[in-house]
MARNU-977927 format. One record per residue: residue number from 1; x, y, z of N, C-alpha, C in turn. Coordinates in pm, whole numbers, plus 50000, padded with zeros to 5 digits. Example, Ala and Ser with C-alpha at 12.3 -4.5 7.8 and 13.67 -1.06 7.14 Angstrom:
- 1|51319|49431|50780|51230|49550|50780|51320|49670|50780
- 2|51285|49775|50708|51367|49894|50714|51290|50003|50787
This chain:
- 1|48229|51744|50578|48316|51651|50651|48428|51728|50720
- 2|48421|51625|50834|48568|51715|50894|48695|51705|50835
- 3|48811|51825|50820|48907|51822|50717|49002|51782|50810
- 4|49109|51730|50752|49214|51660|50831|49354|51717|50746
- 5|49394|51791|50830|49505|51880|50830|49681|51782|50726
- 6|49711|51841|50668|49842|51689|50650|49932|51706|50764
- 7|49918|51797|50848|50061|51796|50947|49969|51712|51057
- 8|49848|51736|51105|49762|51636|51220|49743|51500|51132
- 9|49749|51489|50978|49749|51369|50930|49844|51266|50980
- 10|49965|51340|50929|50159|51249|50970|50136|51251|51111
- 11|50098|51320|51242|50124|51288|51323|50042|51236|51445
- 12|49893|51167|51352|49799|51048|51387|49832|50944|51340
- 13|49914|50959|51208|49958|50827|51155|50112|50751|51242
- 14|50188|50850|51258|50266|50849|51308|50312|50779|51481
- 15|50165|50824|51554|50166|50877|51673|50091|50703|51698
- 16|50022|50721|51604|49959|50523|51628|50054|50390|51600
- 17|50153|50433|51519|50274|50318|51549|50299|50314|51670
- 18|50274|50355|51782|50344|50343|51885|50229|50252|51947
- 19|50141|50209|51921|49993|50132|51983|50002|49999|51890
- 20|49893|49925|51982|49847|49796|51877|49922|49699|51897
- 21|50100|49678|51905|50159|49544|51889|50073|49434|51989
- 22|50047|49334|51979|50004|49221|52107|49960|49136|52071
- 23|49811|49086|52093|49750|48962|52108|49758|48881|51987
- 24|49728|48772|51968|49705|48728|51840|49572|48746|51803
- 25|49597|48779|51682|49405|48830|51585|49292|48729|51640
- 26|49199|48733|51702|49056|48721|51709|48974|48762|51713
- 27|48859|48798|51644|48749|48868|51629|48639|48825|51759
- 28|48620|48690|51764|48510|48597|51870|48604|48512|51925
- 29|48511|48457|52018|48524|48322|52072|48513|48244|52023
- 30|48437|48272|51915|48372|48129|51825|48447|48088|51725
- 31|48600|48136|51700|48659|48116|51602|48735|47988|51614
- 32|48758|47910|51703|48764|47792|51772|48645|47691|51746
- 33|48561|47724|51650|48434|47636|51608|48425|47611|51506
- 34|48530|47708|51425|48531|47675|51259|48592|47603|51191
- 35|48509|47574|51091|48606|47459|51070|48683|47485|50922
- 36|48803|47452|50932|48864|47519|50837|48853|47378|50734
- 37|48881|47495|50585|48918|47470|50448|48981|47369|50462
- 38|49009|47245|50375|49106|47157|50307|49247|47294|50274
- 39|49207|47369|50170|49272|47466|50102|49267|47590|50188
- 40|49390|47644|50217|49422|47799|50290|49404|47892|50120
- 41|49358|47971|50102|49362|48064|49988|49442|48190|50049
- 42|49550|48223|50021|49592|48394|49988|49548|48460|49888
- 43|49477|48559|49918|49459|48700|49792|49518|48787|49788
- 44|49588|48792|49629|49709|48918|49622|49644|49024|49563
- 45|49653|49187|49586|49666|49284|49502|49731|49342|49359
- 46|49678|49357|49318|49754|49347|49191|49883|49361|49169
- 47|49928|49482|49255|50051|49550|49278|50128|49422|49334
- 48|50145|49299|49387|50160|49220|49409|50150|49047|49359
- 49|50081|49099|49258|50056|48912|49186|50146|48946|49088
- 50|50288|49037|49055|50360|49027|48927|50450|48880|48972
- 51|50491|48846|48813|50559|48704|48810|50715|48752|48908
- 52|50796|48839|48901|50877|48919|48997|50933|48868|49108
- 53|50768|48855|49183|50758|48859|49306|50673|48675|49363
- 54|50713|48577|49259|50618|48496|49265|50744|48390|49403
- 55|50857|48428|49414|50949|48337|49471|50911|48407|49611
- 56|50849|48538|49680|50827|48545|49803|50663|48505|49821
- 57|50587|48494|49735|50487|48500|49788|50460|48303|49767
- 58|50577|48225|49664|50551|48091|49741|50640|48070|49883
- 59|50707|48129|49902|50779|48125|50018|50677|48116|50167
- 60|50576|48252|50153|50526|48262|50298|50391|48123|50232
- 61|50383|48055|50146|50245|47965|50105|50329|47882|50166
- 62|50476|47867|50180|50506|47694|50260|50532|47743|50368
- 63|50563|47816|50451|50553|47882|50555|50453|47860|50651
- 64|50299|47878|50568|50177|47863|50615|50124|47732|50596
- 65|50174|47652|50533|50124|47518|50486|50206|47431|50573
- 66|50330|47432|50593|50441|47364|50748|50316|47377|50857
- 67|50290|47524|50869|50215|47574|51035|50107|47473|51058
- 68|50036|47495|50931|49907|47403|50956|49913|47326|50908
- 69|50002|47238|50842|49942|47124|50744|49846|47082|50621
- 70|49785|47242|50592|49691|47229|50471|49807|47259|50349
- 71|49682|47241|50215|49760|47299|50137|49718|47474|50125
- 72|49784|47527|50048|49807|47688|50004|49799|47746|49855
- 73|49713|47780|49815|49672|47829|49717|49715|47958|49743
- 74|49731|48042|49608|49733|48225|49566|49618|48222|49458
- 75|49542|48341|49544|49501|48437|49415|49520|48512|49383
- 76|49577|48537|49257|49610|48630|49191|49506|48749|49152
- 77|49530|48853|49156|49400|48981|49150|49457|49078|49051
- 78|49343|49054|48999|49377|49195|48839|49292|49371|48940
- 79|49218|49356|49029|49153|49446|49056|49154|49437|49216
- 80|49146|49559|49273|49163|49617|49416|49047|49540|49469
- 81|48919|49560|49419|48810|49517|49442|48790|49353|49464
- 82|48833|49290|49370|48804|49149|49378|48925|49068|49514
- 83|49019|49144|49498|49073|49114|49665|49011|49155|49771
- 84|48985|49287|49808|48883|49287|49887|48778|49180|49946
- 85|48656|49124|49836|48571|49108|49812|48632|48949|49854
- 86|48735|48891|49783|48730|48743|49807|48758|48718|49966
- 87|48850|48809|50040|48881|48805|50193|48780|48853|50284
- 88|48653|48947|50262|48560|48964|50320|48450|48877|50338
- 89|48432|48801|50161|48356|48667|50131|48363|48533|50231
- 90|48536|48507|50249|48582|48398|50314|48608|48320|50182
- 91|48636|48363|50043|48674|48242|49917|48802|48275|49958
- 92|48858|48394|50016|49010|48365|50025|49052|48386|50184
- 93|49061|48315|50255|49097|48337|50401|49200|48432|50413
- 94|49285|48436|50392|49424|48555|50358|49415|48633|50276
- 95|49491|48768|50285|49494|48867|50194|49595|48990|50223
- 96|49716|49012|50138|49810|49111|50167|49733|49218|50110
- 97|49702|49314|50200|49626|49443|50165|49727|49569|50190
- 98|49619|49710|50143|49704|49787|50212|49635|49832|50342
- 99|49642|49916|50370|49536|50044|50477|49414|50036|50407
- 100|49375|50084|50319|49253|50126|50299|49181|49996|50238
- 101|49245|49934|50174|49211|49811|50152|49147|49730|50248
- 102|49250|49666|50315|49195|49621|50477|49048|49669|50571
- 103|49058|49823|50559|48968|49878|50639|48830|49843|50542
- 104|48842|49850|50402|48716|49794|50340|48680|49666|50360
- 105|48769|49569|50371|48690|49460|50388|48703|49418|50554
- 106|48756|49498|50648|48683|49464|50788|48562|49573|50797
- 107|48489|49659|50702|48373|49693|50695|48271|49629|50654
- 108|48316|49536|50551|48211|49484|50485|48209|49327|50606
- 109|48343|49332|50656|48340|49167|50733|48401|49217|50884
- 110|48374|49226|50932|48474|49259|51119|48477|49134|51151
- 111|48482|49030|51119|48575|48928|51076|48729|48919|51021
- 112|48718|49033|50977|48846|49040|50841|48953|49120|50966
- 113|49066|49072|50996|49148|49126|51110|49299|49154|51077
- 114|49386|49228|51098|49535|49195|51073|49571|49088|51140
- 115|49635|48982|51060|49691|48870|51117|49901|48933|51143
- 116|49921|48981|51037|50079|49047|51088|50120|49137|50996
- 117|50171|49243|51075|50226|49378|50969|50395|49340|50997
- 118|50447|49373|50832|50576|49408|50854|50664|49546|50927
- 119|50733|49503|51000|50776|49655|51097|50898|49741|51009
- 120|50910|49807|51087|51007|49889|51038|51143|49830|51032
- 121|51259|49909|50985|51365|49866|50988|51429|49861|51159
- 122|51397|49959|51245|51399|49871|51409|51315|49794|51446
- 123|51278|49699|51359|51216|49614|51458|51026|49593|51506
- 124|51046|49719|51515|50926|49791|51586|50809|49840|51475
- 125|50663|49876|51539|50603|49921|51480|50590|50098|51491
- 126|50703|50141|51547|50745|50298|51542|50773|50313|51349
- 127|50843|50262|51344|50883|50320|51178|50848|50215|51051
- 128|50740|50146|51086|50664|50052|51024|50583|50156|50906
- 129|50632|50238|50821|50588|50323|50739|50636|50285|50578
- 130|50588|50299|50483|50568|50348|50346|50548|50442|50293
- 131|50557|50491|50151|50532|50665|50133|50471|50657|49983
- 132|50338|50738|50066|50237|50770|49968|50308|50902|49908
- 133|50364|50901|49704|50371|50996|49677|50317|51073|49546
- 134|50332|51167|49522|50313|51293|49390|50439|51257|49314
- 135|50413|51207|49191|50555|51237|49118|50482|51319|48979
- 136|50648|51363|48863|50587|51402|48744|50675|51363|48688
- 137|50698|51359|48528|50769|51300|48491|50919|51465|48481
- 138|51077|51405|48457|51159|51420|48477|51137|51558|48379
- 139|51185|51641|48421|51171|51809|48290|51051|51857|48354
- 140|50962|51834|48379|50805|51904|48440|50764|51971|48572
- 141|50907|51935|48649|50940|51938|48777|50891|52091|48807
- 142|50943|52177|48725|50966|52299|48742|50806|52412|48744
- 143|50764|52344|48718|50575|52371|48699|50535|52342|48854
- 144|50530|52272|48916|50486|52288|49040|50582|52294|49167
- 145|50693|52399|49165|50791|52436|49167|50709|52607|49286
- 146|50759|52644|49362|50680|52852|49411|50815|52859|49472
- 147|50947|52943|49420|51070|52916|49460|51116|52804|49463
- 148|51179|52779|49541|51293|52680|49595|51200|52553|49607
- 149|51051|52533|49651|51034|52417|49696|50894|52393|49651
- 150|50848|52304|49654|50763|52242|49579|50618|52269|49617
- 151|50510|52287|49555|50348|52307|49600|50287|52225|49528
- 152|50146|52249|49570|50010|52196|49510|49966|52260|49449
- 153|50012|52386|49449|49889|52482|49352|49878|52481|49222
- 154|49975|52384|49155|49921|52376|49024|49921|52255|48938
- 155|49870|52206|49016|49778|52031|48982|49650|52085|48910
- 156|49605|52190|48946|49474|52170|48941|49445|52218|48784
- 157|49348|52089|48723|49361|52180|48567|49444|52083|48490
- 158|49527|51975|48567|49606|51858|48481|49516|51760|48505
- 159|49635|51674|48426|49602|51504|48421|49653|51436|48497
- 160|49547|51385|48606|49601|51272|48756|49589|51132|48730
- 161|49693|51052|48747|49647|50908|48760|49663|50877|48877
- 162|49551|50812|48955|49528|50755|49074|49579|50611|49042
- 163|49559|50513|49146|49583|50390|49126|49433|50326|49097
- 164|49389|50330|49259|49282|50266|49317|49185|50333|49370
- 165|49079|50331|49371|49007|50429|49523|49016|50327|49623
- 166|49044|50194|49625|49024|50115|49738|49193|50085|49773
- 167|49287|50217|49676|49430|50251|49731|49490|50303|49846
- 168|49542|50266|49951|49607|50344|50052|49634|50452|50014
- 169|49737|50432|49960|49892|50513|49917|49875|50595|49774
- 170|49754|50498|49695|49754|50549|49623|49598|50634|49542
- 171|49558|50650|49658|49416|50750|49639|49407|50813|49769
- 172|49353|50725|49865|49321|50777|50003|49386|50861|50026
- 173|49499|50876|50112|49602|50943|50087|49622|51074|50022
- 174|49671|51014|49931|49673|51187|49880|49565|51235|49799
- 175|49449|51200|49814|49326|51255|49773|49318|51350|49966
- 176|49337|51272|49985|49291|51363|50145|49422|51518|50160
- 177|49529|51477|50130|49592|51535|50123|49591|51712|49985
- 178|49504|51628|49913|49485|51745|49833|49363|51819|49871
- 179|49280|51778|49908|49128|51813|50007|49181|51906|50111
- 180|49270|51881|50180|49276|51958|50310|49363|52079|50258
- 181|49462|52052|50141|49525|52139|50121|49411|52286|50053
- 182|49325|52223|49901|49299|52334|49827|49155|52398|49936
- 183|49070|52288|50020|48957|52312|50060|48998|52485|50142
- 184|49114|52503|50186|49124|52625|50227|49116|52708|50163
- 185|49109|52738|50013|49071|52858|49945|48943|52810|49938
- 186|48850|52994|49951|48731|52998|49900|48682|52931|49776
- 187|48789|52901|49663|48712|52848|49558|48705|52704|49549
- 188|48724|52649|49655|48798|52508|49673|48728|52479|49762
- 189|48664|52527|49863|48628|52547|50001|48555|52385|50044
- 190|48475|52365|49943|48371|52285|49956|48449|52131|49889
- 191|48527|52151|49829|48643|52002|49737|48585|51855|49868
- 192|48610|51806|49786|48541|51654|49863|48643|51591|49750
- 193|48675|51511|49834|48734|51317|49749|48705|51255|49658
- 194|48567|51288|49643|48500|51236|49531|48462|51325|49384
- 195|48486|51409|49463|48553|51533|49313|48671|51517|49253
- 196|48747|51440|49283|48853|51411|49229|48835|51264|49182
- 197|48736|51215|49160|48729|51029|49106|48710|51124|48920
- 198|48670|51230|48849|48689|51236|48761|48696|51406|48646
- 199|48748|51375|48589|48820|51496|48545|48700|51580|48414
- 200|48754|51683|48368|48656|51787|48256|48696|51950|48278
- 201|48688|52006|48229|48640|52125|48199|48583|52184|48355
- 202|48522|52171|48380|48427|52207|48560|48504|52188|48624
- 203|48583|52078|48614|48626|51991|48765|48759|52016|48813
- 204|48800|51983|48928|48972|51989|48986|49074|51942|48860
- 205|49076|51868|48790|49138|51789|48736|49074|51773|48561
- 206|49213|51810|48464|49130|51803|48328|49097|51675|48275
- 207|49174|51559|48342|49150|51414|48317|49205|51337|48453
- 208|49088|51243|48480|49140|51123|48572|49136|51033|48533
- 209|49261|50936|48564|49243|50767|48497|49303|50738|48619
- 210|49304|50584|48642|49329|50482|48725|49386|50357|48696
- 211|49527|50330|48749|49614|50296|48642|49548|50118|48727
- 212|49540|50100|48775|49516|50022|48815|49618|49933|48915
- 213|49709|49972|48921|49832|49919|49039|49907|50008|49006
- 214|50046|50009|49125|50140|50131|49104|50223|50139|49033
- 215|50309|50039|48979|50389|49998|48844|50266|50111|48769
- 216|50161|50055|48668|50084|50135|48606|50074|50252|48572
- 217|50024|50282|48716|50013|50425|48740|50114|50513|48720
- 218|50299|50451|48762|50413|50553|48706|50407|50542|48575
- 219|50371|50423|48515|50366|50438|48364|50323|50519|48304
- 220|50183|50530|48335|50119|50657|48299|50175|50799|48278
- 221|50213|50844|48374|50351|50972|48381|50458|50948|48310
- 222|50516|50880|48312|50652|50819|48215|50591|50843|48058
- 223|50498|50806|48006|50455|50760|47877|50351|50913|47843
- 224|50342|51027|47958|50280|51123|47896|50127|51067|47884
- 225|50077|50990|47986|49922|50989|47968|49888|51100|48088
- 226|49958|51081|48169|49924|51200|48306|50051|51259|48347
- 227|49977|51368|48354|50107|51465|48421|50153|51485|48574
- 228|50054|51403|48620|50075|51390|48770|50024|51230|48863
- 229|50123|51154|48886|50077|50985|48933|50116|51021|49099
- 230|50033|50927|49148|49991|50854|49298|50039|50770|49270
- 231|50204|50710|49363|50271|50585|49340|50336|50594|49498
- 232|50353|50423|49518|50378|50469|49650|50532|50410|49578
- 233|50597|50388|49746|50784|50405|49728|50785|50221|49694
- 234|50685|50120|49729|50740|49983|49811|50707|49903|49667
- 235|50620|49979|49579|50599|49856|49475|50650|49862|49348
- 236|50748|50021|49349|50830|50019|49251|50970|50053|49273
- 237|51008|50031|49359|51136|50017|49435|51209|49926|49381
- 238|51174|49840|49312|51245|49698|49251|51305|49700|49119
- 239|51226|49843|49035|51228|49861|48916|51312|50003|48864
- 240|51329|50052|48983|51441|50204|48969|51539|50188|49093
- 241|51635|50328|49032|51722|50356|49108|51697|50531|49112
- 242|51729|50536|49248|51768|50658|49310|51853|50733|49264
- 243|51880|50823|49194|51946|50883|49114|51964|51022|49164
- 244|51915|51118|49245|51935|51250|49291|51813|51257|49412
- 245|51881|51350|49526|51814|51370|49610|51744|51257|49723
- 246|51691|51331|49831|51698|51245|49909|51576|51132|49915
- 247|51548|51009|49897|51490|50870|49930|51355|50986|49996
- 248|51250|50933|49916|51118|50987|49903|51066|51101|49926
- 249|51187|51179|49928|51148|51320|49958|51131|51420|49850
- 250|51066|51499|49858|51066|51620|49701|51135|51663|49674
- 251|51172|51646|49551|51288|51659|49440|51372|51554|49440
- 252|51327|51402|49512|51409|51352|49452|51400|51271|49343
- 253|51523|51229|49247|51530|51167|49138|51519|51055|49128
- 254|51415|50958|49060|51466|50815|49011|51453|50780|48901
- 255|51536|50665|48848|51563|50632|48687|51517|50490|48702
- 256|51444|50490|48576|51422|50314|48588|51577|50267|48500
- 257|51536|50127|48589|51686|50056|48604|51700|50012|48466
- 258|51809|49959|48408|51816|49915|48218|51787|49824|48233
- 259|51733|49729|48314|51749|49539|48313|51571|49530|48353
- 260|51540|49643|48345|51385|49680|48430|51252|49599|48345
- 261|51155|49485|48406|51092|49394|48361|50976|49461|48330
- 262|50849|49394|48265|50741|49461|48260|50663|49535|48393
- 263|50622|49657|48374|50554|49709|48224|50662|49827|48265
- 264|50815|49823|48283|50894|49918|48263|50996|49860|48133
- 265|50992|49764|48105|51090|49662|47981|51115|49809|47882
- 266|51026|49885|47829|51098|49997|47752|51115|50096|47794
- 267|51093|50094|47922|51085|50292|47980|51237|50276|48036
- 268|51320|50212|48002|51455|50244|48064|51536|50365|48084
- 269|51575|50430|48156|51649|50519|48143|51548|50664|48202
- 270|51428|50607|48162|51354|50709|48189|51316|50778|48368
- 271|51280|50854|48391|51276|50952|48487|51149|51004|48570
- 272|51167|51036|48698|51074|51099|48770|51098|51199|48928
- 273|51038|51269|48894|51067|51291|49019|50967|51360|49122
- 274|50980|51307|49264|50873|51318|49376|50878|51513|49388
- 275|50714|51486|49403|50701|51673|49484|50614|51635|49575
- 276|50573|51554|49606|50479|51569|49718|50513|51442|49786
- 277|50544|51393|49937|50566|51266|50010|50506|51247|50143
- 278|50380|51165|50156|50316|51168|50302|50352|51047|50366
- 279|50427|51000|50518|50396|50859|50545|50268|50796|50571
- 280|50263|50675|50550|50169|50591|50567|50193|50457|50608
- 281|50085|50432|50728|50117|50251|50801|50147|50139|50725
- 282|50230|50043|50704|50210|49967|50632|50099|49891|50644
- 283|50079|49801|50555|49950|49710|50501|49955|49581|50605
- 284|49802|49516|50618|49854|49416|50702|49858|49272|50606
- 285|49926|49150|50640|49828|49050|50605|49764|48984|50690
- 286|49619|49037|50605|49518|48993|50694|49429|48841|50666
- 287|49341|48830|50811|49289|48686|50794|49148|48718|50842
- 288|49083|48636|50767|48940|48573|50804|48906|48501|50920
- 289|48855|48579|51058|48871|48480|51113|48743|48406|51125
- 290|48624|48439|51062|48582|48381|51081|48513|48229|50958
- 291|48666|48209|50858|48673|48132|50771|48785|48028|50822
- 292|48876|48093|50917|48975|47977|50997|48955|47989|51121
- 293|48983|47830|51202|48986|47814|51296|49076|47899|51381
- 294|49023|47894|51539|49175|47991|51598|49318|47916|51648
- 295|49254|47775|51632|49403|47694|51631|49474|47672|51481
- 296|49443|47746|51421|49521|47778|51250|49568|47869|51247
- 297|49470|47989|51279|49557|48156|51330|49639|48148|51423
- 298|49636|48067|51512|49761|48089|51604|49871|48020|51529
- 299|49862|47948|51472|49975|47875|51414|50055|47936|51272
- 300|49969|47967|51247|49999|48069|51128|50114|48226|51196
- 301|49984|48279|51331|50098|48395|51342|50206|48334|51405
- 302|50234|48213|51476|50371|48176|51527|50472|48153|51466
- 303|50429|48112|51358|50539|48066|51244|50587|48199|51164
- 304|50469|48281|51164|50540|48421|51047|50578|48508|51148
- 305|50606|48546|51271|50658|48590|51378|50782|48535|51446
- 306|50810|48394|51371|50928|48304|51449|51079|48353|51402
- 307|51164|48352|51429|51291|48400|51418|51353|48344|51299
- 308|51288|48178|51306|51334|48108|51113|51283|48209|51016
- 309|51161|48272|51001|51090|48373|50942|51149|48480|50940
- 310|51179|48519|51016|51307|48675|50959|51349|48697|50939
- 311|51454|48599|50948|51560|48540|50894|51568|48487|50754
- 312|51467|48417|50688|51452|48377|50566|51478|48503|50443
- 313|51598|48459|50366|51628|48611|50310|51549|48595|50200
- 314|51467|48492|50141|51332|48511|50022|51221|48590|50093
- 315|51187|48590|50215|51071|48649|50242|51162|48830|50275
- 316|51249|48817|50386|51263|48949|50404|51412|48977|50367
- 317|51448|48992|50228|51510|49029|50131|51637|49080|50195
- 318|51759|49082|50135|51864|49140|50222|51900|49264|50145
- 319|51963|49378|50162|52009|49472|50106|52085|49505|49937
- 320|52158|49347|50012|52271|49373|49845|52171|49298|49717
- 321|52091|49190|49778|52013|49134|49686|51942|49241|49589
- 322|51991|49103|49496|51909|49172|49330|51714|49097|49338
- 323|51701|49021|49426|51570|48933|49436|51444|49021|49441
- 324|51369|49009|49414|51221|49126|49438|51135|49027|49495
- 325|51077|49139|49593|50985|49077|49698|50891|49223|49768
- 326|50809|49145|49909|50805|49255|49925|50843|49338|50094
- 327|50902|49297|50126|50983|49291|50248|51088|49253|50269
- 328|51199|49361|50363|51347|49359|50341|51391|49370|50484
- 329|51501|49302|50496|51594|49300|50597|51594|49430|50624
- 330|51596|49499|50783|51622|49440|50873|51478|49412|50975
- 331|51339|49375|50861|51207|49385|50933|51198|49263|50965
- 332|51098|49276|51008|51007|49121|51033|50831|49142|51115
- 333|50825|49059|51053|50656|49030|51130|50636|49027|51259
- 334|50512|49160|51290|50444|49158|51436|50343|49179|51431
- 335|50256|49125|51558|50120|49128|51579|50050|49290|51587
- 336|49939|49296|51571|49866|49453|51553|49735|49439|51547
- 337|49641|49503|51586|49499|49499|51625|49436|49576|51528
- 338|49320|49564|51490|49274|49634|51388|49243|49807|51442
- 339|49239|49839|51570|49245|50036|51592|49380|50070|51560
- 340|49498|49968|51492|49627|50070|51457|49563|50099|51338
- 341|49441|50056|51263|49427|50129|51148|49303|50272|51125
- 342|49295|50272|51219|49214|50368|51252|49238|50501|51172
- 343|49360|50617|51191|49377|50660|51118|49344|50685|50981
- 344|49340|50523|50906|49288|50518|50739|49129|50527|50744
- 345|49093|50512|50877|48964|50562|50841|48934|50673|50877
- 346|48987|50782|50945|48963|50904|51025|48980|50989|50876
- 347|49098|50935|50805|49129|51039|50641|48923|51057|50599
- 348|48861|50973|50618|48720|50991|50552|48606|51076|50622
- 349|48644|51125|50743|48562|51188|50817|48523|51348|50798
């Protein structure tokens, strides 16, 4: 496979925020023939169905239920897979995904479309980013440490917890990122992605587990099951504080917070810190279009694109707030075509 560099990585990922904002999502013509559900279904990711976060995600269900007049169901998802699977199916017309997520089920469905990504803090889909990172736990730092600044070269031979393979942020990502890095030594030369789904004696890695969402997965590191977690910045942001160094960059510090809910309720106080940080597009929420009509999708993106909507400080959170969600002032929802995700699929080539 062709290897994909991390500096041509950041600046395909990068270079495609600047594409995509426009039309509203349609796959056909024929989406104007369907006939929609009694019931709108949303499907959440796991990293996303915590009780936490249950006051934004009824927020955008009346949001969407005003637009169209149906009612709004959530599903809740213990597994990467069964979200996928219900938004590609059409059992769940909606689905907050990430990158790689998304791109699986507009493979399995090209039906399956971004209905609206949250932007960046201008506004725009220029800095519409998240950060896929490497952490270890707090004291361990110093092991993958070559002087002053931080490497890869000595992962190899530990214990990794991934999240997901059907993870953006938290497989894709920096599985590609470790591919392009070691595949340049001769003994590495040949490393593939899928050499890293599990660990032994032979392999890159002396153990792999999969924490199963990103909360999890820091757990894992925190609690000494792995010495090295795939966590991105957006789904545990709610549960620490920044404590040294700079906001997702290597070496910096965070502490989980003392008031910190499950599955951090006992890791208080406890520690981590980033060595490795790649950006990555945010996730879309996406729609079925060919499970809703296109006079539902339009109504749907008008309302989560409308200025009452950005404004709503349950959906896009304000700064000083203590509230958890998953989007913050000063973003809001814009339209995007499914080639801004292109990139998450080029990482596989």
């Amino acid at each position: 496979m062709k290897k994909v560099s991390l500096l041509t990585l950041v600046v395909i990922l990068v270079s495609s925020l600047l594409a995509g904002c426009g039309s509203t999502p349609s796959s056909s013509s024929a989406a104007s023939d369907v006939k929609d559900p009694d019931t709108i279904t949303i499907a959440w990711l796991p990293n996303n169905a915590a009780e936490d976060s249950k006051s934004t995600r009824d927020e955008i269900d009346k949001i969407i239920a005003k637009a169209t007049g149906k009612k709004v169901e959530d599903k809740l998802t213990t597994d990467y897979a069964i979200t996928v699977e219900a938004l590609a199916s059409g059992n769940a017309q909606l689905a907050y995904l990430g990158g790689e997520s998304y791109v699986e089920a507009h493979t399995k469905n090209n039906k399956v479309v971004p209905l609206v990504v949250n932007s960046g803090d201008s506004g725009t889909l220029k800095d519409a980013l998240y950060y896929s990172r490497m952490l270890v736990k707090k004291g361990n730092e110093d092991q993958y440490k070559s002087g002053a600044d931080f490497t890869l070269d000595n992962i190899v031979g530990k214990r990794f917890s991934f999240v997901s393979t059907s993870s953006t942020s938290g497989f894709k990502v920096p599985s590609s990122a470790i591919v392009s890095y070691f595949s340049k030594q001769d003994k590495w030369k040949n490393l593939k992605a899928d050499n890293l789904l599990q660990g032994g004696t032979d392999k890159f890695f002396s153990q792999v587990i999969f924490g199963g969402s990103h909360q999890l997965s820091l757990v894992n590191v925190l609690t000494d099951k792995a010495d090295i977690a795939a966590v991105d910045d957006i789904d545990v942001a709610s549960y620490v504080d920044l404590t040294q160094g700079k906001d997702n960059m290597p070496g910096a510090v965070y502490t989980v917070k003392k008031d910190a809910v499950d599955p951090f309720s006992k890791l208080a106080d406890s520690q981590y810190v980033v060595i490795k940080s790649i950006p990555v597009m945010n996730g879309p929420i996406a729609v079925n279009t060919g499970a809703l009509s296109q006079k539902t999708i339009d109504a749907m993106t008008k309302a989560l694109t409308s200025d009452e909507t950005t404004k709503d400080p349950v959906i896009f959170i304000p700064k000083d707030s203590k509230a958890k969600g998953f989007f913050n002032q000063p973003q809001s929802f814009l339209t995007t075509d499914d080639a801004w995700y292109q990139p998450i699929r080029d990482l596989s080539k």
